[in-house]
Each structure stands twice: as structure tokens, then as C-alpha cells.
N, C-alpha and C positions, 0 to 999 in steps of 0.2 A: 747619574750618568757621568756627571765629572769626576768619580773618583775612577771610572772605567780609561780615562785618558791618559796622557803625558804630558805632565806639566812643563809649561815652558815660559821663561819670562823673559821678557822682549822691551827694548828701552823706547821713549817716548820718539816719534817720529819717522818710525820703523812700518816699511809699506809688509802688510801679513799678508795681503793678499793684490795682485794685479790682476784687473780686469783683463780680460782672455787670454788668460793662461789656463793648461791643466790644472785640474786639482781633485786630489779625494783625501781633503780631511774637511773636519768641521773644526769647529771654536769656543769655547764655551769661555765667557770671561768669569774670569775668578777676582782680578781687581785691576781695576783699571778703566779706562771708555775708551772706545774706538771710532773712530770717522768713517763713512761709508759713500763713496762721492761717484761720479762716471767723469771723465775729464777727455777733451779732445786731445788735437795734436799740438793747439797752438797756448795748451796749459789752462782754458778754462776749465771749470769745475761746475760740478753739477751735485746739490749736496743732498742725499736719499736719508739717511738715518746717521742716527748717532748710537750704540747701547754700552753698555754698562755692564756692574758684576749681577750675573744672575743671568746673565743672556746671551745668546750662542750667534754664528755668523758661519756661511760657509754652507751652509747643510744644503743647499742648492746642487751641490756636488754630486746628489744622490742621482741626477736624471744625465749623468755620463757628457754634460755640455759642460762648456769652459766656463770660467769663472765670468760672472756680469759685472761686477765694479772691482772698486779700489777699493783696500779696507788698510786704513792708516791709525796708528795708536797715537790716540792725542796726550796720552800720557804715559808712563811708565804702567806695564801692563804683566795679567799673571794669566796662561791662559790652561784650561785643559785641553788638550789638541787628540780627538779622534780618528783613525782613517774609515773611511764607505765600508769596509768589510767589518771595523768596531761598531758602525751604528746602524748598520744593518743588523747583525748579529742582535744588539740589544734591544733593538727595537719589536724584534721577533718575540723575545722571551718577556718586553717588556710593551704588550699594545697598548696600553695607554699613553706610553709616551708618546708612540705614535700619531695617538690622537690630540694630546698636550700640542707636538708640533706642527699638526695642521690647525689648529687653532690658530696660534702663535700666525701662523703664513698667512692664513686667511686675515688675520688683523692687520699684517701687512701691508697687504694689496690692498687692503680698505685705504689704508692710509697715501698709499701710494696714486690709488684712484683718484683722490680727495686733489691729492698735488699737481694732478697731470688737469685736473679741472680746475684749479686755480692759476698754473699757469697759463691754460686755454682762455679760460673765462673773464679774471682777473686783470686791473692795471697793476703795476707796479704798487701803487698804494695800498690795492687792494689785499695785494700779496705780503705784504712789511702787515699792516693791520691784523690779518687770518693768522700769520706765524707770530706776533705780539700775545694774541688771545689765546693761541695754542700752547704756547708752554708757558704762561700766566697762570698759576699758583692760586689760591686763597687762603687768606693770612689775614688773620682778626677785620675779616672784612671789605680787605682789597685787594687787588691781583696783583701778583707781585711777581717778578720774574728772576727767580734764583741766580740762575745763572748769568756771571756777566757774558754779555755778546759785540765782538767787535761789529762796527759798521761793513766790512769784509765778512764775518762771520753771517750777517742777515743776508746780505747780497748774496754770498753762493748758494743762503738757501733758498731765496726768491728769485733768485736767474736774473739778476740787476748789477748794474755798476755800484762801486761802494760810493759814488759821486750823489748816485741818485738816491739811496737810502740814508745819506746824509743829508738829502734837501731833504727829504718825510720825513726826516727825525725832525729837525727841526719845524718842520711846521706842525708837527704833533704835538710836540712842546709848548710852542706858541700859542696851537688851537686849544690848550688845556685838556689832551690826550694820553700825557705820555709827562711822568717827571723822575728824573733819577734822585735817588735818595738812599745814603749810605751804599754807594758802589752798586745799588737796584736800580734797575727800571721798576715804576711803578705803572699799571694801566689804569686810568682814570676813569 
């Protein structure tokens, strides 16, 4: 599917897409990761997904509504860029793809379900803890969180001040939860 696009590469911190606006392309990352967030008027953030190369963004476009979030390149990015009439077209000639990206969306909204009941459900704690364990790794044995995350980084993805995710870090640490080691967080 991405070689059916135009490629286009786009510098780190570059908005690819704004929440309600038109649009009929999609996204396919070639290299690079993008940020996928909903933000009000007065600059908060609301942080949905983050994807990478191998994974597309946009294809929402198909049901003729505006765009639902922001999609910001968190890094220098390489993208194949479709319009609704390319991935329609291939998608005809190509039904499994079609079923590839209902899958894909249906994993989605799992995921997104999951979020909307942890910030329902959820303290703050509760919330830093679930995203700890969710992208926590296993690695000879213990869970390890690749990526580094600022204290701002956990907060827009748990709807908290970065004040408050810096009191649970620390008491996570203290309670023998949470210890960073060689630029990792570790989960204990």
C-alpha cells in the first residue's frame, strides 16, 4: 500500500494533521513516530496514541467527517501520503487490506475503551501505575520501559499535572515500585 503513495518527508514538530479540519488523505509512516493528541483552547492536551514506521494515521477520512485530533511528528518523519480516492481504489482490488484495517481500528477502540475507563474509573495513581505496566517491556526477567518519558510526557497521557505525576514518581520509588536505571525506568 505504501508504495501506491507520495512520499513526503516532513521535519520534527511539524502539525500533519489539525483536529477539524478537511481531509482525504491517509499516512502511512515510513520512518519516523508521530504524536496523536486532542487539545482545547487554553493549550491542554489530551494524549490518544503515539505510531511508528509500519503504521498509518488519517484513514478516518474515509467516512467524509473532519479530522478528530492533532497528529504532530515527534521526530523527523518519512511518510507515504494517500488520498480517499487511492485507498479506496486499493482497497477494492485489495479486500484484505480492507480487513487488515478493520482490525487495526477495532484494536484501536479497544484501546481507547480501556482509556476512557481508566480515566472514569481510575485515580491519578491509578492511571501513572496502568500506563507504567502498559508499555513495560520484558527483559531477562523484568519490565523495563524502553522508552525514556518525561514527567509532562506521563501527565498528558493520564490527564494530570506534571506536579502530580512527579509526587507518584516519587512515592513509587520510595515504595520500591519504580527505580530508574541506566536512563530506564524499571517496574519492580
Amino acid at each position: 500500500l505504501a508504495a501506491a503513495g507520495t512520499m513526503r518527508s516532513v521535519p520534527r514538530g511539524t502539525v500533519v494533521i489539525h483536529e477539524g479540519e478537511d481531509g482525504d488523505t491517509m499516512y502511512i509512516i515510513v520512518e519516523g513516530h508521530v504524536r496523536i493528541f486532542l487539545a482545547d483552547e487554553d493549550g491542554r492536551e489530551v494524549f490518544l496514541n503515539e505510531c511508528g514506521p509500519g503504521e498509518h494515521f488519517g484513514e478516518m477520512m474515509l467516512d467524509y467527517g473532519l479530522r478528530a485530533a492533532t497528529v504532530v511528528t515527534a521526530e523527523a518523519c518519512r511518510f507515504s501520503v494517500l488520498t480517499r480516492a487511492q485507498l479506496e481504489t486499493y482497497m477494492m482490488e485489495h479486500p484484505e487490506l480492507a480487513l487488515a484495517m478493520l482490525r487495526m481500528l477495532i484494536g484501536r477502540v479497544r484501546i481507547l475503551t480501556r482509556t476512557v475507563g481508566n480515566l472514569s474509573l481510575l485515580d491519578v495513581y491509578g492511571r501513572v501505575a496502568h500506563l507504567l505496566l502498559d508499555m513495560a517491556v520484558e527483559e531477562n526477567g523484568r519490565l523495563v520501559i524502553e522508552r525514556r518519558l518525561t514527567q509532562q510526557d506521563i501527565a498528558t497521557r493520564v490527564g494530570a499535572s506534571r506536579e502530580m505525576v512527579s509526587r507518584i514518581l516519587k512515592d513509587l520509588r520510595a515504595g520500591g515500585y519504580v527505580e530508574t536505571e541506566d536512563n530506564r525506568m524499571v517496574v519492580l
